[in-house]
C-alpha angles and dihedrals in degrees: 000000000000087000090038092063098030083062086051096053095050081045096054093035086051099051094051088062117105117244113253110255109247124244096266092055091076121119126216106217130227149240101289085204098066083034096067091036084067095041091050103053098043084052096042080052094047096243139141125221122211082219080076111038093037094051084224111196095223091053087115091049101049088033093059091049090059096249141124146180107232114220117207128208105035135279097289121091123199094201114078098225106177090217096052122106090187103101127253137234140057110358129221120253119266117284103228092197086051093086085051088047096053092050091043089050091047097057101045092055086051091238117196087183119021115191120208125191136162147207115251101271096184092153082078121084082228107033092243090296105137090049075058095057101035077056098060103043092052090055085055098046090056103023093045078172113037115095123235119228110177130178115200138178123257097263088225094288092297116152101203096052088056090046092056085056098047093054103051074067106231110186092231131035114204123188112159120219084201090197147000111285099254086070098039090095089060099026103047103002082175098064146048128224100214079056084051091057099036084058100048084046101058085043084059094055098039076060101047089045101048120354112042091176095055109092124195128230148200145168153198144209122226130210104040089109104288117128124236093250090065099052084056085052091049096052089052086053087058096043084055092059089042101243110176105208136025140191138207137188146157118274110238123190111247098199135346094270099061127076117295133232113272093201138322111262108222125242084251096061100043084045078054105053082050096066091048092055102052089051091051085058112261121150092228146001123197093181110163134124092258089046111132120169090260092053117126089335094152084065104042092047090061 
């Protein structure tokens, strides 16, 4: 009985232990230098990166190339995502000056694409979406030719709040789905997937409609339990709503409460979903373990 549950004990102590990271998850680091230029103007703004709250694993890359993913509304989400390392609660209320900031920031680091997220900010009528579109028309006042890339959350499915955004005519239009639908109860037990791809959906015809230049986007993130034939499924999902471009990384675990990694999807498997998706029909596919939404997104937006 002593051995029984000393067995149970290494099992369950085992099993909280994060999986090591595999060879071709290391990260060559940047030019500090260029690194702290960046930091010190965002906080001399009064911004906040996703490359920070995120802990994205390519901030010395991008870093080093002078380039960051803006992050409105604060640092502070209302949803309760598992994956999410931003942190969650009341938010604080909306900065006036932020949109002039961005644009400001935007300019100084000579950007050719700025990217523009948020946090949830469902304590808001309009989910924050008229500070998005006051954003971006601020960038484009003072950057006429930098390109504007936002993700933005789903705005609780409401129709109005996307349509403040889209007019505001960003050249890309992100959402990400996040994960397949069978994980979307323990992964973003705020959202719905059929929501995700209604709202992709409405951002493709708005496109088709009125801005033919614009592309929509979304993104997943692989190793949190899903099979590789779902993700295949997923990416049809997106293909049926007529999302351009896609993205696909490997989940990490930000700290040790959200959720862990379920295994480590190999280089061969994401190179192959990008063949897959190419042959569905996406513009492009940036499918790699150190893929985030703003990877690469110059490039994918050509």
């Amino acid at each position: 009985m002593i051995e029984e549950k000393i067995l149970i004990q290494k099992f369950v102590k085992k099993k909280r232990e994060r999986l090591a990271k595999p060879d071709w998850l290391k990260i060559k680091l940047g030019d500090p230098k260029n690194q702290n230029a960046v930091l010190e103007l965002i906080e001399g703004l009064n911004l906040h990166t996703v490359c920070q709250e995120a802990k994205c694993p390519n901030i010395f890359e991008c870093w080093t190339d002078k380039t960051a993913t803006f992050m409105l509304g604060g640092d502070t989400c209302t949803r309760h995502c598992g994956f999410c390392a931003v942190n969650k609660g009341k938010p604080m209320d909306l900065d006036p000056l932020e949109p002039t900031h961005v644009a400001e920031a935007v300019m100084h680091l000579d950007l050719a694409h700025a990217v523009i997220t948020s946090v949830n900010r469902d304590d808001l009528a309009d989910g924050g979406s008229m500070h998005w579109a006051e954003t971006i028309l601020k960038v484009r006042e003072m950057n006429p030719s930098c390109k504007v890339e936002v993700l933005i959350p789903d705005f609780n499915g409401d129709e109005d709040a996307l349509n403040n955004v889209l007019r505001a005519r960003p050249d890309v239009l992100n959402h990400n789905t996040e994960t397949i639908a069978r994980l979307y109860r323990r992964v973003r037990p705020d959202a719905k997937y059929a929501q995700t791809l209604e709202l992709l959906e409405r951002a493709a015809h708005w496109r088709d409609s009125f801005q033919p230049a614009m592309k929509t986007k979304s993104g997943i993130m692989a190793g949190l339990g899903e099979t590789f034939e779902e993700v295949v499924d997923l990416m049809r999902d997106l293909r049926s709503v007529s999302c351009d471009i896609m993205t696909i990384g490997q989940y990490l675990q930000p700290y040790e409460k959200r959720l862990p990694v379920e295994r480590y999807v190999t280089p061969e498997e994401f190179a192959e979903w990008k063949k897959i998706g190419e042959a569905m029909g996406f513009k492009h596919v940036e499918s790699s373990p150190l893929t985030r939404s703003s990877y690469h997104a110059r490039e994918q937006a050509e």
